[in-house]
MARDO-456889 format. One line per 8 residues: number of its first residue (from 1); their letters; for each residue y, z, x of C-alpha. Coordinates in Angstrom, 3 decimals. Example, Ala and Ser with C-alpha at 12.3 -4.5 7.8 and 13.67 -1.06 7.14 Angstrom:
2
1) AS) -4.500:7.800:12.300  -1.060:7.140:13.670
This chain:
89
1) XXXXXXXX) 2.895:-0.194:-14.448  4.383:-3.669:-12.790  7.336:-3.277:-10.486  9.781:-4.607:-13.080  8.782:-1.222:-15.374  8.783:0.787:-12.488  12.551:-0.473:-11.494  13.522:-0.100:-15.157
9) XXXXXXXX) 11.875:3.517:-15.472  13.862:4.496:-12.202  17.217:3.104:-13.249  17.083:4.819:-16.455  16.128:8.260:-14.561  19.080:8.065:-11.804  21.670:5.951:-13.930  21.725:3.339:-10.832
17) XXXXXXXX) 21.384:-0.285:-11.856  18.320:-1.916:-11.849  19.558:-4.654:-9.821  19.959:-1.540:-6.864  16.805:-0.368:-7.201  14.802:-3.856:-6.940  16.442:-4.348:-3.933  15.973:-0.425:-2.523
25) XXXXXXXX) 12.252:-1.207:-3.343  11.947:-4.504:-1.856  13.226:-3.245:1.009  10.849:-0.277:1.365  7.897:-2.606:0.964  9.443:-5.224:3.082  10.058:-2.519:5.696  6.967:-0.870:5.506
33) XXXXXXXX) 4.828:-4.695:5.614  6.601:-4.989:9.244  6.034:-1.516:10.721  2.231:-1.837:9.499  1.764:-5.051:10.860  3.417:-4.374:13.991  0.469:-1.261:14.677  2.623:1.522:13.393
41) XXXXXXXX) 2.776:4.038:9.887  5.001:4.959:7.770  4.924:8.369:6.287  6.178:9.844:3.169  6.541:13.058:3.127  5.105:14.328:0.118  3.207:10.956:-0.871  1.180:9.937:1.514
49) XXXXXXXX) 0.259:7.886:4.886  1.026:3.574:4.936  -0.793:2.237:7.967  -3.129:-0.485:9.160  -7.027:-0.363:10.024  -9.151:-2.390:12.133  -12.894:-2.867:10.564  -15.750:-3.574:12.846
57) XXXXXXXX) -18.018:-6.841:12.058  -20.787:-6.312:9.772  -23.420:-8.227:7.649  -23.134:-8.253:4.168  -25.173:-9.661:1.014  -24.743:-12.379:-1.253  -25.213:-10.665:-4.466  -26.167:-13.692:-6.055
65) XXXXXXXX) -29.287:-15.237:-4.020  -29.490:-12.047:-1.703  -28.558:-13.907:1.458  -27.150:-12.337:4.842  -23.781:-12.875:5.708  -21.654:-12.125:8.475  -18.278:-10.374:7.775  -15.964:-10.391:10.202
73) XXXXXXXX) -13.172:-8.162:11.591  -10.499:-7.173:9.614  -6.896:-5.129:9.299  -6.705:-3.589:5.925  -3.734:-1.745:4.597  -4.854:2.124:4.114  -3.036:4.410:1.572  -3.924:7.978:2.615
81) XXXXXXXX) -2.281:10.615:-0.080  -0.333:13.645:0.894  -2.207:16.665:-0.103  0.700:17.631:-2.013  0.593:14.149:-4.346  -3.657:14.886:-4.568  -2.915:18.659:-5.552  -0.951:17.280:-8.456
89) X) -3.284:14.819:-9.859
């Protein structure tokens, strides 16, 4: 499902125009791209855990000619589920 479906599914459920709830979704992911970036989380209850984390250096592989490479630090975006939303799936 792309956001578009998503909006259209939601507008139909709630009777709010879809023009309300692209920009009630934009502004949860806008909101939650600024408190993750600035170091913080944002939780959901019910649905899980947004925040950032910090991965150390490590070497890696090139898959194709088996080479060592370094990988360096990184912030990814973690998604950790509520146990509620992994009790229903």
């Amino acid at each position: 499902m792309n956001k578009s479906e998503l909006v259209r599914v939601i507008a139909a459920e709630t009777g709010v125009r879809p023009q309300d709830v692209d920009s009630v979704l934009t502004g949860f992911v806008t909101r939650v791209e600024e408190v993750v970036r600035g170091g913080g989380s944002v939780k959901v209850t019910g649905f899980g855990v947004f925040r950032a984390r910090d991965t150390e250096p490590r070497a890696g592989r090139n898959p194709r000619t088996g080479e060592a490479i370094p990988i360096p630090a990184s912030r990814r975006l973690a998604f950790k589920p509520s146990k509620k939303l992994t009790d229903r799936l």
